[in-house]
N, C-alpha and C positions, 0 to 999 in steps of 0.2 A: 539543459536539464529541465528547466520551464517548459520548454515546446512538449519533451515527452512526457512530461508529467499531463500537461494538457491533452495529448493525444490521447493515453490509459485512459481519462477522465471521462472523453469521447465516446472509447470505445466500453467500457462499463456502462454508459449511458443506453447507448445500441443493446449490447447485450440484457442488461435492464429490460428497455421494450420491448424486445424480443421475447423474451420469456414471459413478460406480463400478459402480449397477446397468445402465448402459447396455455399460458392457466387460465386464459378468457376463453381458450375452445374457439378461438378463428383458425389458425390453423386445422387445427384438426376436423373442420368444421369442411374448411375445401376441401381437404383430402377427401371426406366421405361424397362429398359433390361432385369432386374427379372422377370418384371411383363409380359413380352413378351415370355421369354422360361416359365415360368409358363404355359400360354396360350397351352403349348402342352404337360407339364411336365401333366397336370392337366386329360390328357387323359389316363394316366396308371397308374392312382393312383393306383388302387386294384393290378397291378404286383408290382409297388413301394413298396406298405405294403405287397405285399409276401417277396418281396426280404428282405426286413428290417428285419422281423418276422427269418427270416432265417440266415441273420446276426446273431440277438440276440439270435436264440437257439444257432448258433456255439459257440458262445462266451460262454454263460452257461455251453455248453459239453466241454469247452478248462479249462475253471476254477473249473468243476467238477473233470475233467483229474488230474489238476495238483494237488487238492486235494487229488485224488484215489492216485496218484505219488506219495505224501505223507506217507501215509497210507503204503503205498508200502514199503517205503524204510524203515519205522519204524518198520514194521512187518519181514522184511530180518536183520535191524541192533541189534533186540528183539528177534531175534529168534522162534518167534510166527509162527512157521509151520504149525497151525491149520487153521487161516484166509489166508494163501498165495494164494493158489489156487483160492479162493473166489475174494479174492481183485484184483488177477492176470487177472482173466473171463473179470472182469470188467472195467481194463485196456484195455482188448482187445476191448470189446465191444464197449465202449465209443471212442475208434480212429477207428473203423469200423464205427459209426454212424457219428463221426467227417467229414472221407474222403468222405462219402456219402454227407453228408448237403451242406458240398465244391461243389461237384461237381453237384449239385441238383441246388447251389448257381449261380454258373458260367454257368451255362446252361440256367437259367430265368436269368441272364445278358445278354448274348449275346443275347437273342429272346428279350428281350425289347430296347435293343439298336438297332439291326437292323430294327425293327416294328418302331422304335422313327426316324430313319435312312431314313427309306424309306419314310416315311408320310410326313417330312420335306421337304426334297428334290423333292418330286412329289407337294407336296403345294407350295413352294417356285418357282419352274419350273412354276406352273400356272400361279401365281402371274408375274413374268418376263415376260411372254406371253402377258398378260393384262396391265403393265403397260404404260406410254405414252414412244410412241416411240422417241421421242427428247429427252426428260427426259438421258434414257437408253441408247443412244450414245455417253454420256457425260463417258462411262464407254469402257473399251477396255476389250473383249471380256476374253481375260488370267483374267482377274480381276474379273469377271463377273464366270469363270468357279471355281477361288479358292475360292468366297465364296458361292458357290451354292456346292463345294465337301469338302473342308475342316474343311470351318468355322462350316456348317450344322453339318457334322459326329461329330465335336467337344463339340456341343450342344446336339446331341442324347445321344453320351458319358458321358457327365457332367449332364444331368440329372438324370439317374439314380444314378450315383455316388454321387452325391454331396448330396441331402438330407440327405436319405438313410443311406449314409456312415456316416455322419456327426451325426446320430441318435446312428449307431453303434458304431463307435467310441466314442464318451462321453459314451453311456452304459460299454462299454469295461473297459473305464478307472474308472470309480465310482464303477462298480462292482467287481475289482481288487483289486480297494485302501479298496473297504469294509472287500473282503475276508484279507487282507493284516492288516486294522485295526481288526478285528477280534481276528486274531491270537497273533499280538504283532506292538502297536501303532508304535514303535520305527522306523522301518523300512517303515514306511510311507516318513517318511521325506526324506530318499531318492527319491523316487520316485517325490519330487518336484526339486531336486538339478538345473536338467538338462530344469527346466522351464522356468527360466526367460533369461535364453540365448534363447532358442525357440521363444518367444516372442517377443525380441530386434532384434533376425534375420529378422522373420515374416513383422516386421514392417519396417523395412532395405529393405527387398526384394519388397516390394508391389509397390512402385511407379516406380522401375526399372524394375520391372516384366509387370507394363500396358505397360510400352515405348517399353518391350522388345519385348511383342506379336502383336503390331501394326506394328512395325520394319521386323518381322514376316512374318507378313501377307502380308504387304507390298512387301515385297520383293520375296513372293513367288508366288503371283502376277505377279510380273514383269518377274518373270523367266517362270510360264505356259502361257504368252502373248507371250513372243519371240519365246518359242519354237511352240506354234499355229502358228504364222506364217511365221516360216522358216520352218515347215514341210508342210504348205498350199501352200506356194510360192517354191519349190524346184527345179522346172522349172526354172522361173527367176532369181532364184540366179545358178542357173547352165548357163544360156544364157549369163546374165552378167560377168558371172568368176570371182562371189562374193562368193567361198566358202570360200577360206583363212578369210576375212573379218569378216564374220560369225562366223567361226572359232574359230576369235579371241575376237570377240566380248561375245558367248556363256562364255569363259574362263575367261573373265571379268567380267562376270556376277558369275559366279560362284566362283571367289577368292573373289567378293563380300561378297558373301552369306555365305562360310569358317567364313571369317571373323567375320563376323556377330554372326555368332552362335561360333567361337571358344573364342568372348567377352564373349558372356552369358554362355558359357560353364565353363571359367575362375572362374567365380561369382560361378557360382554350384561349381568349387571342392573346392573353400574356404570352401565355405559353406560345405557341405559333409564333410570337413576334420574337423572342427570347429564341426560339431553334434557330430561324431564320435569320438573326442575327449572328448565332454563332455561325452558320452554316455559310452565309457570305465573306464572314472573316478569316474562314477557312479556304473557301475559292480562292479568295484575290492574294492570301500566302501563298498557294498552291500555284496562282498566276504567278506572283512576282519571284516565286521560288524557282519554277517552271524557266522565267526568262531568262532568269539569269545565270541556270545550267544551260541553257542555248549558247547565250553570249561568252560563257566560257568554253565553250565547245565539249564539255562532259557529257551532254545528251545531245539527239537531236531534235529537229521538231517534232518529226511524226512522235516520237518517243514523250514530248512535252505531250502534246493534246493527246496520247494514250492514259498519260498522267493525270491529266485533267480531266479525262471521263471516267475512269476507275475511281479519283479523289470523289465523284459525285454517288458512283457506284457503293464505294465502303462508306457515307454519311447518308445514303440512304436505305443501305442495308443497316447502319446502326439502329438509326430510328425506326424501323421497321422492327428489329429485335426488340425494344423498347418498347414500342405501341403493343404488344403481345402481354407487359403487364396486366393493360386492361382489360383486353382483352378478356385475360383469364379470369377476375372479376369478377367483369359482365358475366363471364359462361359460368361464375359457381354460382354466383346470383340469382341468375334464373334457373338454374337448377336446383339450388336451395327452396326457391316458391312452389317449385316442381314438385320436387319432392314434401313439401309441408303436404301437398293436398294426396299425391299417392301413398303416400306412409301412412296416412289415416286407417282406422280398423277396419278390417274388408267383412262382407257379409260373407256368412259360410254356406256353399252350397255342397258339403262333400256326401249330404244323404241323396243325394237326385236321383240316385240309382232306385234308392229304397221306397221314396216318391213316387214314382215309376210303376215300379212293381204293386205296391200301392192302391193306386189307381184303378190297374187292371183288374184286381182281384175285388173292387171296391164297384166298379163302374155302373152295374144293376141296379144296385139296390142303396146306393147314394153315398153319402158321407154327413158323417155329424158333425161339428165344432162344440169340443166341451169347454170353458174354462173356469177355475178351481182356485179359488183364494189368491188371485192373481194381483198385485201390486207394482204400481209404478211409481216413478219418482223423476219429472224432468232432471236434466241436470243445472239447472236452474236453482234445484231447491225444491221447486211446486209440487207437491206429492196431490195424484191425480185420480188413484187408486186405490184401496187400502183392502186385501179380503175379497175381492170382489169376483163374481161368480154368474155363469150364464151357460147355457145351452141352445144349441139349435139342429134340429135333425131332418132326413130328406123331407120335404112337400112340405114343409113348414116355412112361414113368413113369420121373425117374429121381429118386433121394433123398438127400438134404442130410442128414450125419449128423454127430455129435461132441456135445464136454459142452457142458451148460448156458453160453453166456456168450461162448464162441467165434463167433459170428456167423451162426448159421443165419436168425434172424430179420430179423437186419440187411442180408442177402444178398435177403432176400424185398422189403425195402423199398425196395433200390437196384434193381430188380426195376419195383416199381412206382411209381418217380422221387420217393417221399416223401422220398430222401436221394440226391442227385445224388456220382456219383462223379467222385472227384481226379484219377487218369489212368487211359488204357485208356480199349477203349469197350466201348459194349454195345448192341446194336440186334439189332433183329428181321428175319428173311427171308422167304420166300415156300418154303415147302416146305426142300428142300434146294438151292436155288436162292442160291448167294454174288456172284448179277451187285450190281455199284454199284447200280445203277439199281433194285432191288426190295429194297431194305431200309429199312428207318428205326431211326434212335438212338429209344434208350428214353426218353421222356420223359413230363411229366403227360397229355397229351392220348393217351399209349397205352394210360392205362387202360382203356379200353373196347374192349382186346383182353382184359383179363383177369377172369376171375374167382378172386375172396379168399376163403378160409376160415380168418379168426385162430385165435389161440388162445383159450379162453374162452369166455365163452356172449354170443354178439354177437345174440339174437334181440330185437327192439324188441316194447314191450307195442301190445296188437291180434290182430286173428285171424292165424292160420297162412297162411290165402289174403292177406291183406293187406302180410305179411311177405314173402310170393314174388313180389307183383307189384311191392314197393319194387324189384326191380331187371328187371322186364319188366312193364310194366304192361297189356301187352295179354295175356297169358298167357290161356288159359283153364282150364276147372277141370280139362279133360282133361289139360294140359298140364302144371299142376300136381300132382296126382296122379303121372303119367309118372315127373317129376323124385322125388318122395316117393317110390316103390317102387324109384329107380336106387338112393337112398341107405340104402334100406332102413330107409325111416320109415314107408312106407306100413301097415303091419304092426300101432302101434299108433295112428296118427293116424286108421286106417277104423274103432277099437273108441269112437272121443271119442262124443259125440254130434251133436254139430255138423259132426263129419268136419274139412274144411279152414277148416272158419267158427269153429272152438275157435277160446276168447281164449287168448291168450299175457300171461303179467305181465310187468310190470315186470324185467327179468335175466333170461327168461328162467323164469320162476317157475311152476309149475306140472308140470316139466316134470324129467324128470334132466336131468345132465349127456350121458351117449350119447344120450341124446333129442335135447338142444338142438345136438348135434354131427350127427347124423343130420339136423334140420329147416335148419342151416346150410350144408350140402354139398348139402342139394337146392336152396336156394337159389341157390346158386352156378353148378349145374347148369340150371338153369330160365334161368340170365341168357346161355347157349348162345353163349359165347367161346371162340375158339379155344384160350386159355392158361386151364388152372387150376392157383392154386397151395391148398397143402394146408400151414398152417403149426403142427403138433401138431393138424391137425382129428382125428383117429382117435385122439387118447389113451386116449379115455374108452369106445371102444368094446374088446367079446372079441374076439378073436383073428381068429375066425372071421368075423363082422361085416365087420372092419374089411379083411378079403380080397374078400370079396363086395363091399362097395363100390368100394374099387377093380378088382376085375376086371367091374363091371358099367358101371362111367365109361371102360374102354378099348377094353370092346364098342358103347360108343355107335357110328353108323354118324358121326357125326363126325369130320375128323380132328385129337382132340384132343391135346394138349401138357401134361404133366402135372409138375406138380415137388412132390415131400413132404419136408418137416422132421420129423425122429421122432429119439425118442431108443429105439422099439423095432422092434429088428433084426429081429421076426419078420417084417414084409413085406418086407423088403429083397428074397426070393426071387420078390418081382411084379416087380421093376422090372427097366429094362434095364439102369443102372446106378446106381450108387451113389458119390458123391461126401463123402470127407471132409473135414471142414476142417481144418488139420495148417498149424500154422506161418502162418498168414494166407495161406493158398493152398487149395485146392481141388482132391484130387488122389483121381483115381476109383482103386476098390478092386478088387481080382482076385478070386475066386471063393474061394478060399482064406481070404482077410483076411474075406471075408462071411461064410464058412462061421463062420472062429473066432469074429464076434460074434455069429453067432446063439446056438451052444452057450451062451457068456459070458452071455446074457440070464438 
């Protein structure tokens, strides 16, 4: 009565947990994870059911084998020289056909994993492209790269494995314990000895296996972030005489990481050590079980050693069923990471059409950018905007002034819909034309009225001409050129050797700063948009320079639209006006307030 009181007790306790993780949303949490890599598992089903198919003939040729093995050894310990040869063919055959199906096996593995591989990663890379850009900064870039390489390949991986295998494995093990009940029931019951230790592991491991892959993930995260950017920044930590620091920091980060994995390592060789101890206590019953159905004459040998390699067959098919817990884990884990960053809010581009059309009817005679009591508000808090209001219309230059911090650049990005504004609107017109009917709200799909000149050295490594065609790829070399002598790079890019075929490094490298400022604004110009914006493009150039460029982008016969962020008032005298930011508003400046900041520079 005590025992089954205790067992209830047990099994209330189970049940208990059970439900608590079920109102904790884990459960249901992998289900929507499953139901996610499914979404792409579901695209290779027919290599899936080859692969499987091919599982289950190996398995059939491995318990055929061990049968023929049988046969075999009865026919040598019988002396039946008649059948030897025959049964001998057929050993060979069946491990020729064996290493073949292996290797037939492992070859439609790797092509569906890397096809699973590649599709992910290039869909997921889109997805990141399109998501909102606020959203996506909330994320550091090393973080962003370990689950767009890691987490992905671990999902390609785990799809094909995990059904699959999981199909293969129970066939394995039911068609072992068959041949095995066939022969002599007795020796089944080993084959269960080593199960309910399997089980009590299984179940031991699972909740310190989800902590242990997020702990994981996490930290290997953290360590492809540092290293991105103490290899991006190598300059400044060499300027500052921050490598010792680095140094030490890297090694901290890395006795971390030891650490980490030599806990979860600890946990495996228990474990390992505990299988393998059941697993040999099962052998050597199987052995002494084995001998002594010989010695009694109920089996024979061939019959024992079939017994003996089937017993290794169903304890490694158990643990194999078993190993598939974490499997599954792992694959809702990285699919959970997965999914945090593609479930983010995607940018809307469903007006592209109207954009388009747009354009065309817009192309002559330019486009305006109004914006009308427009207000923003990080999601910070930091409200950046309040009412604020500006215009810009064709052949005009006008300039975003004020300190560091005030929202010049933030105004550029609400600009080009990376940060969608709280109220007010902001849309584009067709010349100086305010009909309903010829305007469009700012949104992603208007980028491709604009062209960007950040701040910084945004040139990607590759040639010069390669770099111009990233945003017109039909360009030609005249065309290029063209654009190079508006921004007044042609100058030293015709002394290179290669001319526009110079490679470009990595940042930018090779190159100064006015250079890469100069090779960035002819890019921008080559991508021949009605809208350019200029955000600190001209920091880095003299004075003089940076006049010629802009007064050579306003003689284009284009009717372009121009807008610059500067913190130097000497060009203010190109433009038509000048807008500062003052109090989270936008409030253009009189000739006089110009005049005083030019002196003031």
């Amino acid at each position: 009565m005590t025992e089954i009181l205790l067992e209830t007790g047990k099994m209330k306790d189970k049940i208990k947990f059970i439900l608590k993780r079920i109102k904790e949303g884990r459960l249901q949490e992998m289900c929507l994870q499953a139901k996610w890599i499914y979404s792409y598992a579901r695209k290779y089903w027919k290599a899936m059911i080859f692969y499987t198919l091919l599982g289950l003939v190996g398995t059939v040729v491995t318990l055929v084998s061990s049968m023929v093995s049988k046969d075999l050894i009865d026919i040598i310990t019988g002396h039946e020289s008649g059948r030897l040869m025959q049964t001998f063919a057929i050993m060979i055959g069946l491990n020729i056909g064996s290493a073949f199906v292996n290797q037939i096996s492992t070859y439609a593995s790797s092509w569906v994993c890397m096809k699973v591989d590649s599709e992910i990663k290039s869909d997921i890379f889109a997805k990141i492209l399109v998501t909102d850009w606020e959203s996506l900064t909330s994320y550091h870039t090393g973080d962003l790269l370990t689950r767009w390489g890691s987490d992905a390949t671990n999902i390609s991986n785990g799809i094909l494995n995990f059904i699959p295998n999981a199909i293969i494995y129970t066939f394995r093990f039911i068609s072992a314990f068959a041949v095995v009940i066939y022969y002599d029931w007795t020796f089944a019951v080993f084959a269960f000895l080593g199960m309910p230790v399997s089980l009590i592991l299984s179940k031991t491991l699972m909740n310190r296996m989800v902590n242990n892959n997020q702990r994981s993930a996490a930290m290997s995260a953290k360590m492809s972030g540092f290293n991105q950017e103490a290899f991006s920044n190598i300059q400044t930590i060499k300027a500052f005489d921050l490598i010792h620091l680095y140094v030490e920091r890297l090694k901290s980060l890395q006795k971390e990481y030891i650490t980490m994995k030599l806990d979860f390592q600890k946990m495996s060789m228990g474990t390992s050590i505990l299988l393998t101890t059941v697993g040999m206590i099962v052998s050597y019953a199987s052995y002494g079980w084995g001998i002594y159905r010989v010695w009694s004459g109920a089996i024979t040998y061939g019959t024992m050693t079939m017994f003996l390699a089937l017993s290794g067959t169903l304890t490694s098919a158990l643990h194999s069923m078993t190993s598939l817990v974490p499997t599954a884990i792992s694959l809702t884990t990285s699919a959970g990471r997965l999914m945090d960053i593609v479930e983010m809010p995607r940018e809307d581009y469903s007006n592209s059409e109207e954009v388009e059309q747009f354009l065309k009817r817009n192309k002559t005679q330019g486009i305006s950018l109004k914006m009308e009591d427009v207000s923003y508000t990080y999601r910070t808090g930091t409200e950046v905007f309040k009412g604020a209001s500006m215009e810009v219309n064709p052949k005009e230059i006008i300039a975003l002034v004020g300190p560091s911090g005030e929202g010049k650049t933030t105004m550029l990005r609400l600009i080009l819909s990376l940060m969608q504004t709280k109220e007010g609107s902001a849309y584009l017109t067709g010349g100086q034309d305010t009909a309903q009917d010829n305007r469009v709200p700012l949104a992603p799909s208007t980028r491709k009225l604009f062209s960007y000149v950040p701040q910084g050295n945004t040139m990607f490594s590759g040639t010069i001409a390669e770099n111009m065609r990233n945003v017109n790829p039909e360009a030609t070399d005249e065309e290029i050129i063209s654009a190079l002598k508006a921004a007044c790079a042609w100058d030293f890019v015709a002394k290179l050797p290669d001319g526009i075929y110079s490679e470009i490094k990595e940042r930018g490298g090779g190159f100064s700063e006015g250079q890469a400022q100069r090779l960035s604004i002819a890019r921008a110009l080559l991508r021949q948009t009605p809208i350019l914006l200029l955000d600190e493009a001209t920091s880095a150039l003299d004075v003089a320079t940076e006049r010629k460029v802009l007064k050579n982008i306003m003689q284009d016969e284009q009717p372009r639209t121009c807008i610059v962020t500067t913190h130097r008032p000497t060009v203010l005298s190109t433009c038509t006006r000048v807008y500062a930011i003052r109090d989270k508003k936008c409030v253009v400046l009189n000739e006089e307030e110009i005049d005083e900041m030019v002196k003031g520079f």
